[in-house]
C-alpha positions in Angstrom: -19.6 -12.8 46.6 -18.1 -14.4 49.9 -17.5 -11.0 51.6 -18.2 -9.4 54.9 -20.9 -6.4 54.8 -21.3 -3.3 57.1 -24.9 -1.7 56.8 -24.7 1.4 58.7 -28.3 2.2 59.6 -29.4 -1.4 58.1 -32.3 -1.4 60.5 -33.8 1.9 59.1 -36.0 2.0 56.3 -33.6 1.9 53.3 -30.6 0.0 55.3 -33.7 -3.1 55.6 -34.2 -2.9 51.7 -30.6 -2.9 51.4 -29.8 -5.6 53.5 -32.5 -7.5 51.9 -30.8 -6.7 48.3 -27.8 -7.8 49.2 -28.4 -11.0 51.1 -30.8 -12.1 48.4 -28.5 -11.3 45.8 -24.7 -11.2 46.4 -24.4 -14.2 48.7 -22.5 -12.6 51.8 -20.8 -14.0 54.3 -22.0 -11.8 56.6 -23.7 -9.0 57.4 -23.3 -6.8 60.6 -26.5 -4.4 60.9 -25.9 -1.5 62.8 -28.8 0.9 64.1 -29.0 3.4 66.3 -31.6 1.6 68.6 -30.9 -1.8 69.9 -34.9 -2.8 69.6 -34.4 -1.6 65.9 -31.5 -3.4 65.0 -32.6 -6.7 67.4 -35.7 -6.9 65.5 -34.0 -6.3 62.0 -31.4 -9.0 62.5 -33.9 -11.7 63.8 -35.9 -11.3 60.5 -32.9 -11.3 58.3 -32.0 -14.7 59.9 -35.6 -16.2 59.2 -35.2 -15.1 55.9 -31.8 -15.6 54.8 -30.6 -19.0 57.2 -27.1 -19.3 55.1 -25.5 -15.9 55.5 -24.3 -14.6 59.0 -26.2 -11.6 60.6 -25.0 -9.4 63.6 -26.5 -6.5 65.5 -24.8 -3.2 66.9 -26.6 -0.5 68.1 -25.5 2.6 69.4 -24.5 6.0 67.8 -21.4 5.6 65.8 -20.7 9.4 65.7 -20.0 9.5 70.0 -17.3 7.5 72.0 -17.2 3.7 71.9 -17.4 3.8 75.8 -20.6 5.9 75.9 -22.2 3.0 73.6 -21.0 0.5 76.6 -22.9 2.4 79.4 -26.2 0.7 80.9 -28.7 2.0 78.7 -26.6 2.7 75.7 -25.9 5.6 74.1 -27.2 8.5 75.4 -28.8 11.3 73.0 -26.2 14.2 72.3 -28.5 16.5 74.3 -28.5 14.6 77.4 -24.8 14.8 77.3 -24.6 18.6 76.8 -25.7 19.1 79.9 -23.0 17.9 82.1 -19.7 20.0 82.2 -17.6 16.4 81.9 -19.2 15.2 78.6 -18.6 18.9 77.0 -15.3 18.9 77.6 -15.0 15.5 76.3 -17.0 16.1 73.2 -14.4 19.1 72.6 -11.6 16.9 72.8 -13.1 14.6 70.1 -13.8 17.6 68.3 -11.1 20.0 68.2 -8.1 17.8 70.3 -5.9 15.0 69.7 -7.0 13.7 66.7 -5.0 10.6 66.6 -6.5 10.1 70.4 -10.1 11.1 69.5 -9.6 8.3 66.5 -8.8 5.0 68.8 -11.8 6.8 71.5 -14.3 6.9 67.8 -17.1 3.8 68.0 -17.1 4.3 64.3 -13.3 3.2 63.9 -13.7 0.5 66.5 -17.0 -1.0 64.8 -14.8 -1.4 61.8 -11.5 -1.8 62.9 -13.2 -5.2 64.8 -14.9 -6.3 61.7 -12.6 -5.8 59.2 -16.1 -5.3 56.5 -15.4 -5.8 52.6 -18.1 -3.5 52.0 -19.5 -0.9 54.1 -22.8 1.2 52.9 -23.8 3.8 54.6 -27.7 4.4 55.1 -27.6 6.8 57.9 -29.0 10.2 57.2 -25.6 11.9 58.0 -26.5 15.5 57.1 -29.5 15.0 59.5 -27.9 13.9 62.7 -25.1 16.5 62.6 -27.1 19.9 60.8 -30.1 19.1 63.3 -28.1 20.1 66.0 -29.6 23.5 65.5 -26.4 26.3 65.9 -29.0 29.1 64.9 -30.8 28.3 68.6 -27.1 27.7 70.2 -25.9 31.3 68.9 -29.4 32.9 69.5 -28.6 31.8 72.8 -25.4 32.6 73.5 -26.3 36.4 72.3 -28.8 36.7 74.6 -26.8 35.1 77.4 -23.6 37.7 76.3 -26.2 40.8 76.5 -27.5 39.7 80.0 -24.0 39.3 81.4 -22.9 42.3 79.7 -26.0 44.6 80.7 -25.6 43.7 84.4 -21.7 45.1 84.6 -22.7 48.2 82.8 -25.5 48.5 85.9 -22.8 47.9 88.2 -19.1 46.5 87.4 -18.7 45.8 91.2 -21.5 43.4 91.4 -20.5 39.3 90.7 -22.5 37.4 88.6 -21.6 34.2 88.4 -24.8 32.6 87.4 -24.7 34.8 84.3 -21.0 33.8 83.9 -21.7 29.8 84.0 -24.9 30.8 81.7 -23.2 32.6 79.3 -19.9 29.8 79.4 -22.7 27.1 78.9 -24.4 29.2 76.0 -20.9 29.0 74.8 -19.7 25.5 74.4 -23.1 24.6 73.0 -22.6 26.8 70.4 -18.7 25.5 69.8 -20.3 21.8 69.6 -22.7 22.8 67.5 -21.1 23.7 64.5 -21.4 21.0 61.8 -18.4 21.5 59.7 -15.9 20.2 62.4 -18.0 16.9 62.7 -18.5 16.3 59.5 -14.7 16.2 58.8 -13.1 14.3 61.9 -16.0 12.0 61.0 -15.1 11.6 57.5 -11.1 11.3 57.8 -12.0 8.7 60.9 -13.9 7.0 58.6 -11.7 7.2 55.6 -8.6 6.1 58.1 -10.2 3.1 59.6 -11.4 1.7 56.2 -7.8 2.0 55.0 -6.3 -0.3 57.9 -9.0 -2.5 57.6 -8.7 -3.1 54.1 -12.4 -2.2 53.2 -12.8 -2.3 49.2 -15.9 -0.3 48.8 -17.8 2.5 50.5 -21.0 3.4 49.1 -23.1 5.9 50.9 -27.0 6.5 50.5 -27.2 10.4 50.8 -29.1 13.2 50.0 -29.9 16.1 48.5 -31.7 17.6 51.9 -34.5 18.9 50.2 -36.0 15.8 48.5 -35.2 17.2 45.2 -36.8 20.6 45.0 -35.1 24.1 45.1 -34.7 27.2 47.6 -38.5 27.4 47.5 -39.0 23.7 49.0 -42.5 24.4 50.8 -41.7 21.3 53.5 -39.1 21.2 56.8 -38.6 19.1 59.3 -41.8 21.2 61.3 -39.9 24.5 61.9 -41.3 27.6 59.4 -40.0 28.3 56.0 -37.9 29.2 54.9 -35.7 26.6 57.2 -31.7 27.4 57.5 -31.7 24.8 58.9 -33.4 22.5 56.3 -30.9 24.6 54.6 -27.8 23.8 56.1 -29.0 20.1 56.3 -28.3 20.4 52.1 -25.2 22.3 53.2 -23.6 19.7 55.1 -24.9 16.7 52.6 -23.0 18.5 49.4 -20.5 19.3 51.9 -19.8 15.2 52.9 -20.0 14.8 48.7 -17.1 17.4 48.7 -15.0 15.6 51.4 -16.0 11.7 49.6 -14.8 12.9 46.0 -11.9 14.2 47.8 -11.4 10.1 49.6 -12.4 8.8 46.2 -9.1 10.2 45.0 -7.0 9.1 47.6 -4.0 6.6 47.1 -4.8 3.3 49.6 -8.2 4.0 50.3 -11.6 2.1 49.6 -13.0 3.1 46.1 -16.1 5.2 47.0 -19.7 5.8 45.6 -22.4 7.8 46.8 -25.9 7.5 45.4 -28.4 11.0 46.1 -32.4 10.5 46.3 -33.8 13.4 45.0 -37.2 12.2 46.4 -39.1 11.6 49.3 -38.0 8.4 50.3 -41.1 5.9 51.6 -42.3 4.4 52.6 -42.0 1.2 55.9 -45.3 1.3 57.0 -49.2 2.6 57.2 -50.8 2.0 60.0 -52.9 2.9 62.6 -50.8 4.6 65.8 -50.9 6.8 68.7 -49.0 9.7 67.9 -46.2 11.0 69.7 -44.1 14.2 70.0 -40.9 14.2 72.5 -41.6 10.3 73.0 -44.5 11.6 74.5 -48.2 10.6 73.4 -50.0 13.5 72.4 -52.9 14.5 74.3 -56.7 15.4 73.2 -57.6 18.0 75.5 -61.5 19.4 75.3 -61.4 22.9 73.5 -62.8 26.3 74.9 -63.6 29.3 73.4 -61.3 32.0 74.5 -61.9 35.7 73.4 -59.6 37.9 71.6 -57.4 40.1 73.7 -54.1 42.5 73.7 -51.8 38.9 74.6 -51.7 35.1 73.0 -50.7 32.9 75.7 -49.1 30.1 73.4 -49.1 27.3 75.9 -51.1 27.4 78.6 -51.5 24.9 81.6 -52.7 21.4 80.4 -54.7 21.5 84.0 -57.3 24.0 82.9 -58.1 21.9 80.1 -60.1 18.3 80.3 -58.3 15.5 79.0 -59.8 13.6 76.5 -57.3 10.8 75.5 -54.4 10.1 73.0 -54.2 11.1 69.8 -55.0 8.1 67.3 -54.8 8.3 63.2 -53.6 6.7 60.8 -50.9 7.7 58.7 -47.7 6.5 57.0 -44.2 6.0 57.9 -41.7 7.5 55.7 -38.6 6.4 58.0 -36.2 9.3 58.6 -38.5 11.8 57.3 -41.5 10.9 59.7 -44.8 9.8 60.3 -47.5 11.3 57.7 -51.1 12.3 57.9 -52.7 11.0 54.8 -53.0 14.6 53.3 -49.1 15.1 54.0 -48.7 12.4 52.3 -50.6 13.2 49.5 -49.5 16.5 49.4 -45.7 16.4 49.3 -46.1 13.2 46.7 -48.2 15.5 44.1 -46.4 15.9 41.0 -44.1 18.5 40.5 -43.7 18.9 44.1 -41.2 16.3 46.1 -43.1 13.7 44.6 -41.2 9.8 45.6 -39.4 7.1 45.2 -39.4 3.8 47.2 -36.5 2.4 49.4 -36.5 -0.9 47.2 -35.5 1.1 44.3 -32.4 2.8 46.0 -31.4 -0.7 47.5 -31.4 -2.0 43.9 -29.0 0.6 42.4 -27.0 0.3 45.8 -26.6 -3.7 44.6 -25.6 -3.1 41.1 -23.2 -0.4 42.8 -21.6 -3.4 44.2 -21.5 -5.5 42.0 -19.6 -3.0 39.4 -22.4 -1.8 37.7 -22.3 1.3 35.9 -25.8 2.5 37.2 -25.5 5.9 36.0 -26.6 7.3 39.8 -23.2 7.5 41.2 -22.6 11.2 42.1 -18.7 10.8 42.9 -18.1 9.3 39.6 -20.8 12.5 38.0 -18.6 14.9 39.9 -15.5 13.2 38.9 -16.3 13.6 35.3 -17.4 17.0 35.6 -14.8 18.6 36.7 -12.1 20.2 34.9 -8.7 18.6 34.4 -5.3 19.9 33.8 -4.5 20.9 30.2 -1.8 20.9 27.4 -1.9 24.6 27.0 -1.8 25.2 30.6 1.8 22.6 30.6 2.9 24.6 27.8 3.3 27.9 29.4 4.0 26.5 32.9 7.3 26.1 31.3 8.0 30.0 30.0 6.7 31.0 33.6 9.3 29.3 35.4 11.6 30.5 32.6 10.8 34.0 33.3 11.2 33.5 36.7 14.6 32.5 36.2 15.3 35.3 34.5 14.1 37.7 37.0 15.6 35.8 39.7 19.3 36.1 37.8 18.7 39.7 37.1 18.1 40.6 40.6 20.3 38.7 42.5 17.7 37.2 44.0 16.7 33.3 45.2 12.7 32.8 44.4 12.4 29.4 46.4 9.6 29.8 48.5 7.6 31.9 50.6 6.1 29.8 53.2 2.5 30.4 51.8 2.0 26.9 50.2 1.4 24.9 53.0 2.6 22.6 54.7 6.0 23.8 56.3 7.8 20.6 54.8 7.7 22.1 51.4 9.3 25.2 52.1 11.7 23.5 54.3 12.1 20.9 51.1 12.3 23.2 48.4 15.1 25.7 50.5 17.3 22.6 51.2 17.3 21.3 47.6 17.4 24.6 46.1 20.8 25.3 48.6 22.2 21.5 46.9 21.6 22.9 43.6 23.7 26.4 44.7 26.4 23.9 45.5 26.3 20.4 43.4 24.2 21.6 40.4 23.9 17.8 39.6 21.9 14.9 41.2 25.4 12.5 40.5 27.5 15.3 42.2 25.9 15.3 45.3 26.1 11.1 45.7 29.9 11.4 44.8 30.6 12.9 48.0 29.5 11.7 52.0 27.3 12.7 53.7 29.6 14.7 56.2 31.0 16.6 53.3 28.1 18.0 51.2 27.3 19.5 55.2 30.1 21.0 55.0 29.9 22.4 51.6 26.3 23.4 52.2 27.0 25.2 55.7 29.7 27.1 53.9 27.6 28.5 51.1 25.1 29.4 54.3 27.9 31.3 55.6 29.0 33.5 52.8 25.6 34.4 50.7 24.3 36.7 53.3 21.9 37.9 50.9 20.7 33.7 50.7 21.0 33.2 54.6 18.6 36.7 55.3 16.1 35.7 52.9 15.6 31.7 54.6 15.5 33.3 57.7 12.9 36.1 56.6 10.3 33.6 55.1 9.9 32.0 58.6 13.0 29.1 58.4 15.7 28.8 61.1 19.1 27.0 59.8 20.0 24.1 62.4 24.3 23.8 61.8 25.9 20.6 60.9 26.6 19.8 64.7 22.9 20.3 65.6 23.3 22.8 68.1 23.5 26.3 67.0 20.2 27.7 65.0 21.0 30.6 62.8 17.1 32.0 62.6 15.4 35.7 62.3 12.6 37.2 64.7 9.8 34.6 63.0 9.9 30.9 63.1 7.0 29.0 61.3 7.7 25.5 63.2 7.3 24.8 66.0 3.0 26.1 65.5 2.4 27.9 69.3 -0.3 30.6 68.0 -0.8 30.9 71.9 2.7 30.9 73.6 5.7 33.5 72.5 8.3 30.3 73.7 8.5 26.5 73.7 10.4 24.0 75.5 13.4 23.1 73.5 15.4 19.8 74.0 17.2 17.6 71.3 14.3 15.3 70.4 12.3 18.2 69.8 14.5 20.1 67.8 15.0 17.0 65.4 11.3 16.4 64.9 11.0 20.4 64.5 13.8 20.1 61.8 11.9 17.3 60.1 9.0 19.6 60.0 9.9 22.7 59.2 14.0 23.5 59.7 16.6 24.1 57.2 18.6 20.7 58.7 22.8 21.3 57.5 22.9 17.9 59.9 24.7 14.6 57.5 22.3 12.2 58.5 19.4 15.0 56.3 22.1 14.9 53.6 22.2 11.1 53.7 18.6 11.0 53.2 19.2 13.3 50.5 21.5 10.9 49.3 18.9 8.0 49.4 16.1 10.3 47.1 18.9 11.1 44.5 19.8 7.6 44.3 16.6 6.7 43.5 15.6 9.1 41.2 18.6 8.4 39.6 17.4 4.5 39.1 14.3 6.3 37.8 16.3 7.9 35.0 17.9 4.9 34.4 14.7 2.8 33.6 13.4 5.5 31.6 16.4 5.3 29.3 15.9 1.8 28.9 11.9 0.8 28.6 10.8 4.0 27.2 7.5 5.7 27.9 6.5 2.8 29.9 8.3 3.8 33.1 7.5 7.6 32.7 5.6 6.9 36.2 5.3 9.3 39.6 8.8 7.1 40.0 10.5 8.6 37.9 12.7 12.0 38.3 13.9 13.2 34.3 16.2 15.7 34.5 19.9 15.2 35.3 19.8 18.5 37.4 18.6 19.7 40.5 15.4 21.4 39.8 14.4 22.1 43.6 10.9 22.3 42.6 10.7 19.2 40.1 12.6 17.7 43.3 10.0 18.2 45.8 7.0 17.0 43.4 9.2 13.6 43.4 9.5 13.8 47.0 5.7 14.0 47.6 5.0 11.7 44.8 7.0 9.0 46.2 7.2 9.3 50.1 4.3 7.5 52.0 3.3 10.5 54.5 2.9 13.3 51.8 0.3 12.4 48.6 0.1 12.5 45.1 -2.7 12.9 42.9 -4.0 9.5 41.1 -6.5 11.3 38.7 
């Protein structure tokens, strides 16, 4: 196959079998195996070389889902709870959270791991619904509520009395909470993702996910060791349905990688069985001598190792399913019964993941179940799109009225759009009047109609639209402006740079150099017209524009069709 492979989580359980998969059957060029842990993605690479001498391996390790720079400190990357606790890795997390996204996207180790490599094919074995609904927000708001009700009890004690420890409690209790919230990651990790692949060039993305609860229902008897029912087992399914959502909405993205996702409804295992000392916190767990203690009114649920005599580590054997732990042998047996979560082996998933590749139609890709499940548009439904917008005409001609647009139907370009095509139809009618004139003078003639339909004038201005005036420097507005977005401040700074990228936005722009663009689109759509007259259905593509008239909504469709920054739909 001759192509360059990204294995997020290749040294894990399934990313080995994976890995394995596809350097014994697709004939890579390379393969860069990234891990969380640099001993687990050292030792990963090292056998993959023994085994496969002909194809290229490399090793990163860090956590993709944190800065690059964090990945580069002495030690590597730091567990998310580590940083939590200092004030300066908060506010940075924020930032990558909730700031600059285009500056949070070059900071993304993620983005640079593939912006460097420049993979063919990336597949994606992390447990991604894990890592990010593990981060527990039902503790972080337990938390912060208790924190809120200290602070709050002590100033209805005594309002005079300062309490800054409760204040820098409850602050903390806070911004945990804020970080913790899954959705937010999930997304900026997705559209970083979906970005990078698309400068990059990456053809494929498969990812290995999961169904969060191995298959079974709301009455899945097994967690991740809290109680059941788990919210957060739970939310873990949440979040994976929720990264399906956003990768069926990738899949159908114009320039992107094609995308596949292939769900275990399983446990997945399993690496190893062997004998170990367990451990819990990194820590080995301790034997201690049991006592008998009687019955009383209070259940001291962890008392002092000291008044207990050590015995030793705790020893057994058991079996290592990977992401999902370590086993006892009656877990295991338990949760593989039939008709309970019952298994499937990592070899099996690497061998649908291959054909995946290769083209196959395996039948386990959930994108392209999804894709074929859903419902499409419909003849009937084009049929009587066309007497609504008849009957709107009518309405709008018996009323005296101009039904353009509201401002509800995001984002502010349309309504700016739509207005400034529907005020070229109010004056040219025609796609081939407006070309026959300059630039300078359909300004003119649009400012003038502007002028005199008060009733046109009030109603742009009442949906949220200022009107900037041919010479740029007089807006004709309402109370309400929509653009500049300020939900904080009640005034901006205002210079001419930032008035023209405000009128690109959002602004009804009476400017020549807008009409010229104008110009440009008409021109274009006129060419469209023209092919269509002369090869027939065949050029009946999103290029093409088929009335004669100025149809301001017809218009805009053409607009975000056609123009790189807006989208179109390809299915």
């Amino acid at each position: 196959m001759n192509e360059k492979f990204l294995v997020l989580g290749g040294g894990g359980m399934i990313g080995r079998q994976v890995v394995n998969q596809i350097a014994g059957k697709l004939g890579p060029e390379a393969v860069l195996v990234a891990s969380r842990f640099e001993a687990e993605a050292e030792a990963a690479v090292a056998d993959f070389r023994r085994e496969f001498p002909d194809t290229q391996f490399g090793g990163f390790w860090g956590d993709i889902f944190a800065r690059a720079e964090w990945n580069d400190a002495p030690g590597g990357a730091r567990p998310r709870a580590e940083l939590l606790k200092e004030p300066a890795h908060r506010e940075a997390l924020y930032e990558d959270l909730f700031g600059d996204f285009d500056a949070a996207y070059r900071r993304s180790q993620l983005v640079r791991l593939i912006l460097e490599h420049r993979p063919d094919v990336i597949v994606d074995c992390i447990n991604t619904a894990t890592g990010i609904s593990y981060q527990d927000v039902y503790t972080a708001s337990g938390t912060a509520r208790l924190r809120f009700d200290a602070l709050k009890s002590a100033h209805q004690s005594d309002a005079t009395v300062q309490t800054p420890e409760l204040v820098n409690e409850a602050g903390l209790a806070v911004e945990n909470l804020v970080l913790s919230q899954s959705v937010p990651q999930l997304i900026r990790h997705v559209l970083f993702a979906h970005r990078a692949m698309t400068e990059a060039g990456t053809r494929l993305y498969l990812k290995v996910g999961t169904t969060g609860t191995g298959g079974m229902g709301l009455n899945v008897p097994y967690t991740h060791s809290e109680d059941k029912p788990s919210v957060q087992l739970l939310t873990k399914t949440a979040i994976a349905f929720a990264h399906t959502g956003l990768m069926f909405l990738m899949a159908r993205t114009e320039g992107g990688p094609v995308v596949k996702e292939i769900k275990p409804g399983a446990m997945v295992g399993y690496a190893h069985i062997n004998s170990q000392i367990i451990r819990r916190g990194g820590e080995p767990v301790q034997i201690f001598r049991s006592r008998d203690e009687p019955l009383s009114d209070r259940l001291v649920l962890k008392a002092a190792e000291g008044d207990y005599e050590r015995v030793g580590e705790l020893r057994m054997a058991v079996v290592d399913t990977g992401e999902n732990g370590i086993f006892g042998k009656g877990e295991f047996e338990a949760i593989t019964s039939l008709r309970q979560m019952e298994y499937m082996t990592p070899e099996e998933i690497a061998q649908q993941c291959v054909l995946e590749i290769r083209g196959s139609n395996t039948g386990y890709d959930v994108i392209a179940a999804v894709d074929g499940a859903v419902m499409n548009p419909t003849y009937r439904a084009g049929v009587l799109r066309q007497y609504a917008l008849e009957e709107v005409a009518r309405l709008e001609r018996d009323t005296d009225s101009h039904s353009v647009a509201l401002g509800q139907l995001g984002p502010p370009e349309l309504g700016k759009l739509l207005w400034e095509a529907h005020l070229l139809k109010l004056c040219y009618s025609t796609l081939a009047s407006v070309l026959a004139e300059t630039p300078e003078q359909v300004a003119n003639e649009v400012e003038r109609r502007v002028r005199q339909d008060e009733n046109l004038r009030h109603t742009i201005n009442a949906v949220g639209l200022p009107i900037l005036s041919v010479d740029g420097r007089t807006l004709v507005r309402g109370p309400f402006i929509r653009i500049p977005e300020a939900p904080h401040s009640e005034s901006v700074p205002l210079d001419a740079e930032s008035a023209s990228r405000w009128a690109d936005k959002g602004w009804v722009d009476l400017r020549p150099a807008n009409f010229a663009r104008w110009q440009r689109r008409f021109r274009e759509m006129s060419r469209g017209a023209s092919r269509i007259r002369e090869s027939g259905s065949a050029s009946v593509a999103r290029e093409a524009y088929l009335p004669e008239s100025i149809e301001p909504g017809a218009v805009v469709g053409w607009i975000f069709n056609n123009e790189e920054h807006f989208g179109y739909r390809i299915k």
